[in-house]
N, CA and C atoms as an extended XYZ file, in Angstrom:
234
Properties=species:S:1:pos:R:3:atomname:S:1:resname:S:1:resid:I:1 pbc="F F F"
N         0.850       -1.182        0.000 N   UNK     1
C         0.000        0.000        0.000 CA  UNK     1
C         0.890        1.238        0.000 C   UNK     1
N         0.481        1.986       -0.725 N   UNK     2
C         0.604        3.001       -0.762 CA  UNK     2
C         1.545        4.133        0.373 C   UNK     2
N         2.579        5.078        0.618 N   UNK     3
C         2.540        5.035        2.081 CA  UNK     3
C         1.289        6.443        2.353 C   UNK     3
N         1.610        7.387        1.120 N   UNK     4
C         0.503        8.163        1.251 CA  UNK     4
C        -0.850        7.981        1.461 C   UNK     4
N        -1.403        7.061        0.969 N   UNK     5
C        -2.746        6.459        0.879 CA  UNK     5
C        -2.810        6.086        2.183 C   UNK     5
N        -1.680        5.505        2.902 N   UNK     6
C        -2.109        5.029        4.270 CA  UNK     6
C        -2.573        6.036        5.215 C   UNK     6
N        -1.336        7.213        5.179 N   UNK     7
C        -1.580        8.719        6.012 CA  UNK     7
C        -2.951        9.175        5.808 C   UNK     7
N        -3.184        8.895        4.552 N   UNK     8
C        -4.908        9.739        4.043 CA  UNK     8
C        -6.049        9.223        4.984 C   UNK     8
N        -5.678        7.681        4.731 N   UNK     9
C        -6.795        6.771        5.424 CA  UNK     9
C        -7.040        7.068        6.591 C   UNK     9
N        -6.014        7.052        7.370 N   UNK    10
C        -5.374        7.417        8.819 CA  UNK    10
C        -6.227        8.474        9.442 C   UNK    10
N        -5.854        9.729        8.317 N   UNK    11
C        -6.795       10.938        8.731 CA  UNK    11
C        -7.505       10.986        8.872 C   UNK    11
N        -8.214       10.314        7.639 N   UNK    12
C        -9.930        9.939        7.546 CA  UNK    12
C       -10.201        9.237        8.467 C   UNK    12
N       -10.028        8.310        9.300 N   UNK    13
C       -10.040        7.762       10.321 CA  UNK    13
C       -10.230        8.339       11.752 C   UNK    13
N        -9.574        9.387       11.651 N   UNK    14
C        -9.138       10.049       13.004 CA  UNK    14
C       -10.372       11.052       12.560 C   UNK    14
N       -10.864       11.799       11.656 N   UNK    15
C       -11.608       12.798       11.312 CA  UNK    15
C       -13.102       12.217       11.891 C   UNK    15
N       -13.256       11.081       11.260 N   UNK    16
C       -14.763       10.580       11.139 CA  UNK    16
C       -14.679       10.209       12.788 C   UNK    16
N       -13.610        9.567       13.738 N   UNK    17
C       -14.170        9.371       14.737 CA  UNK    17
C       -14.743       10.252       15.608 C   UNK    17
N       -13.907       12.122       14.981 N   UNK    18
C       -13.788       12.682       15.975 CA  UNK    18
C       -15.177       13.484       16.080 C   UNK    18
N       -15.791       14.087       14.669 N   UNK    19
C       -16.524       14.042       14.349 CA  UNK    19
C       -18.175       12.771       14.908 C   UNK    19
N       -17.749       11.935       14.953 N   UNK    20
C       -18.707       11.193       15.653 CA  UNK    20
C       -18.987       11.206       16.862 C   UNK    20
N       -18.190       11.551       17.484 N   UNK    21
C       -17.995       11.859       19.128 CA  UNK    21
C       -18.480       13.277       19.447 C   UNK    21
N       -18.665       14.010       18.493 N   UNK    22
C       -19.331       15.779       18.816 CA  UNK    22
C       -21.032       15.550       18.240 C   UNK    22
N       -21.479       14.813       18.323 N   UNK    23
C       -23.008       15.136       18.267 CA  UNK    23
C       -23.820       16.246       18.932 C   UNK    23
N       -23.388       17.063       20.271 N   UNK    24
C       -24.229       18.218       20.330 CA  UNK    24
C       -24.748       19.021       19.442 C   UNK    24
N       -25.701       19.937       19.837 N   UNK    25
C       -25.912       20.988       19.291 CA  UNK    25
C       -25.331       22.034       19.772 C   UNK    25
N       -24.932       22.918       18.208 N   UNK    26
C       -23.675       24.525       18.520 CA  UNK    26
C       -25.334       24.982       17.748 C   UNK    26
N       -24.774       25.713       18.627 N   UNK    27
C       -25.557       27.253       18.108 CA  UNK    27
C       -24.771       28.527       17.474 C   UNK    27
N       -25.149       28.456       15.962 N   UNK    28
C       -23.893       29.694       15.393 CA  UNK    28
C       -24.293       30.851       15.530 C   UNK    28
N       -23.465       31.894       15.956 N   UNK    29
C       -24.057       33.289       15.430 CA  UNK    29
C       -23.143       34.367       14.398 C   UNK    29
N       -23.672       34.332       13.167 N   UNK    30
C       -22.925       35.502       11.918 CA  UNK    30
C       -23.966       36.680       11.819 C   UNK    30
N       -23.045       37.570       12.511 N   UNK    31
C       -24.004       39.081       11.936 CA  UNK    31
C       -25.540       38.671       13.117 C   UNK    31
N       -26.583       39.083       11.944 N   UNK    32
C       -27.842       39.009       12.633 CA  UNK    32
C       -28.365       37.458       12.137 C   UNK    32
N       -27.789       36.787       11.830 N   UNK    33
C       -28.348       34.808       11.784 CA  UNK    33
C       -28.244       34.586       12.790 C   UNK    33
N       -28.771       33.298       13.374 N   UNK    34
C       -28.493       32.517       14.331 CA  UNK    34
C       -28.997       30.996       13.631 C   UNK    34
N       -28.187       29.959       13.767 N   UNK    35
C       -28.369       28.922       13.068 CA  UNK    35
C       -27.745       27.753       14.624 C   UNK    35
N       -29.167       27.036       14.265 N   UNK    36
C       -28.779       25.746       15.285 CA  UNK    36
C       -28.403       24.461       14.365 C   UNK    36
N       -27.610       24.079       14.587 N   UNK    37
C       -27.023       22.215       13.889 CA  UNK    37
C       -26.186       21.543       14.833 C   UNK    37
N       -26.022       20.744       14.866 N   UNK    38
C       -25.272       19.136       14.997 CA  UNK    38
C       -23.816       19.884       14.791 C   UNK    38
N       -22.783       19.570       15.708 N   UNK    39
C       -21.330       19.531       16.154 CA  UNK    39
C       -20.742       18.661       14.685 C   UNK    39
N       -21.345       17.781       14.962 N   UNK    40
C       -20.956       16.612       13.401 CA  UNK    40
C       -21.166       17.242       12.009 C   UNK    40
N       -22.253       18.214       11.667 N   UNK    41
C       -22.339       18.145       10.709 CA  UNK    41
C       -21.399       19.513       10.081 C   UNK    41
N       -21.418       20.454       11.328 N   UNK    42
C       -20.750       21.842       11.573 CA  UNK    42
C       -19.132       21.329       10.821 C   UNK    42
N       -18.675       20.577       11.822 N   UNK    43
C       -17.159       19.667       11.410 CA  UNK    43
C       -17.143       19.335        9.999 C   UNK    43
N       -17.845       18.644        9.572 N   UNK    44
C       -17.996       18.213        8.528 CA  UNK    44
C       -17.797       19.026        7.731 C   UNK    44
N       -18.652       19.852        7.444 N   UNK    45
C       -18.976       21.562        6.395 CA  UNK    45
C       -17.441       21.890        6.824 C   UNK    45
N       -17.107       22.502        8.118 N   UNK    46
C       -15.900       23.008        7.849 CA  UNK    46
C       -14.268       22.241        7.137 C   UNK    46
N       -14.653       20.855        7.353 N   UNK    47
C       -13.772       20.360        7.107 CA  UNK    47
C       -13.476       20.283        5.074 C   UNK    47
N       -14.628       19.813        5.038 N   UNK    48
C       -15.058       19.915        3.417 CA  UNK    48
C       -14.794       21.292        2.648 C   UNK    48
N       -14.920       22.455        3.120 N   UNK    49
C       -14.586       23.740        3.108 CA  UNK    49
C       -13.303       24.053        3.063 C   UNK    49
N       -12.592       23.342        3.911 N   UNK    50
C       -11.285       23.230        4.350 CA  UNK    50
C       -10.663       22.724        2.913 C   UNK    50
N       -10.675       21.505        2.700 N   UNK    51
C       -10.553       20.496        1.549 CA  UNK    51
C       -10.297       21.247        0.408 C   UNK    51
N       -11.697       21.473       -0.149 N   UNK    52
C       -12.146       22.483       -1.771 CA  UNK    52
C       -11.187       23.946       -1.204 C   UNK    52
N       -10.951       24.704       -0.303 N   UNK    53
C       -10.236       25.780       -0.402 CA  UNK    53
C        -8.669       25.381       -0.864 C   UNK    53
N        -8.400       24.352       -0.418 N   UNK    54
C        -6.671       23.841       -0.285 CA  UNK    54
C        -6.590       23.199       -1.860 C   UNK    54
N        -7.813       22.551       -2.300 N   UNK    55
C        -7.268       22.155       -3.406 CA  UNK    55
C        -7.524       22.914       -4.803 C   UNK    55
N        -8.659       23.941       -4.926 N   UNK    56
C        -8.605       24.971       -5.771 CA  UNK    56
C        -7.347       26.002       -5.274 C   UNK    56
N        -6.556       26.709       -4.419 N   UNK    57
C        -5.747       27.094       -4.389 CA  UNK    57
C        -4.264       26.431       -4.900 C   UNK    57
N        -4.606       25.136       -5.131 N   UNK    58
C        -3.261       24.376       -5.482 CA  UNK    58
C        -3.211       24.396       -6.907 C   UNK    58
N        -4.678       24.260       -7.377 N   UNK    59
C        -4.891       23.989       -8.792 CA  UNK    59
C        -4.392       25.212       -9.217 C   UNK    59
N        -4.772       26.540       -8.578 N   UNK    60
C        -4.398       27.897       -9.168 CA  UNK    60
C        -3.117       28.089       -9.305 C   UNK    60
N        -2.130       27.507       -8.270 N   UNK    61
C        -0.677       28.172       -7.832 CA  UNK    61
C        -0.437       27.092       -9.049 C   UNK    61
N        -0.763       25.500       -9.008 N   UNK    62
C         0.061       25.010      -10.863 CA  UNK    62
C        -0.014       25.887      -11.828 C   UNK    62
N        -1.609       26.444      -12.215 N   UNK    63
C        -1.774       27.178      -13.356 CA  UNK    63
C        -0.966       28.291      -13.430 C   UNK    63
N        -0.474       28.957      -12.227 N   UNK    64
C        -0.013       30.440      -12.387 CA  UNK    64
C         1.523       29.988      -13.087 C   UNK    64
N         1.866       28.389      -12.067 N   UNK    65
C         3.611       28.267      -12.479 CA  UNK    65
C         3.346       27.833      -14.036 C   UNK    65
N         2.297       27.016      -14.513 N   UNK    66
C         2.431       26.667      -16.121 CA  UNK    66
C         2.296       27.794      -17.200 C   UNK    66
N         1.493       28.924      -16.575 N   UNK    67
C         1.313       30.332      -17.040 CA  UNK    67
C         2.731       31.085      -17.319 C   UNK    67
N         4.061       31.237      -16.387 N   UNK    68
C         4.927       31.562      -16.518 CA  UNK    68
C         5.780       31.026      -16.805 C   UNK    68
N         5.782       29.523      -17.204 N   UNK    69
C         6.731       29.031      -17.728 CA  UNK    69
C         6.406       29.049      -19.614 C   UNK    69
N         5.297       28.682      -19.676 N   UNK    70
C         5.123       29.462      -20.806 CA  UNK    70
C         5.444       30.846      -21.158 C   UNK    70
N         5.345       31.698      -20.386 N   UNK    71
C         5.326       32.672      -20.918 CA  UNK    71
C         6.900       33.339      -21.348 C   UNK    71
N         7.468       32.587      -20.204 N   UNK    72
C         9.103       32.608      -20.369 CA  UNK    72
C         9.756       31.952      -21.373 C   UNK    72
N         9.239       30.724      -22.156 N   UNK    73
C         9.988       30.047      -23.300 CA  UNK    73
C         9.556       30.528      -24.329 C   UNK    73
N         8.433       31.729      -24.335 N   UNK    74
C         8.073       32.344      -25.629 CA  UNK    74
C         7.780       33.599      -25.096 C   UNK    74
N         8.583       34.476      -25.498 N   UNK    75
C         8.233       36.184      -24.510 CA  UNK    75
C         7.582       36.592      -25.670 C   UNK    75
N         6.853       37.627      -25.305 N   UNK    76
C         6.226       38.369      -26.562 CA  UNK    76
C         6.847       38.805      -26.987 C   UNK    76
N         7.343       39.390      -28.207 N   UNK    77
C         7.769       40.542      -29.232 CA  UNK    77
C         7.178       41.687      -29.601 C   UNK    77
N         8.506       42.537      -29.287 N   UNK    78
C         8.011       43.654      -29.479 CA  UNK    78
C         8.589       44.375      -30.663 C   UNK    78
């Protein structure tokens, strides 16, 4: 196996238990909302949030380096 795949699993492991173990209810407050949910599902959202922010920022920082490496093996002319 994998050794990365193992660390992943691992996490996922440690995430979902911890997550399972916070079943209360949080009560959020943004601005003038107030929103009641589940500890679990709160985790969850943030974690998933977490995830999609880290990996669209990664996707961007490749594109910016494939952007300038192109742009460096062919400069414009002037």
């Amino acid at each position: 196996m994998n050794l990365k795949l193992f660390f992943v699993l691992i996490l996922a492991g440690l995430a979902v238990t911890f997550i399972a173990q916070n079943t209360q209810v949080a009560e959020l407050h943004f601005l003038v909302w107030t929103l009641a949910m589940s500890r679990a599902l709160l985790l969850f959202l943030v974690l998933t949030i977490g995830v999609l922010t880290g990996w669209v920022l990664h996707a961007w920082v490749i594109h910016r380096r494939q952007h300038r490496r192109a742009n460096t093996k062919n400069p414009p002319e002037r």
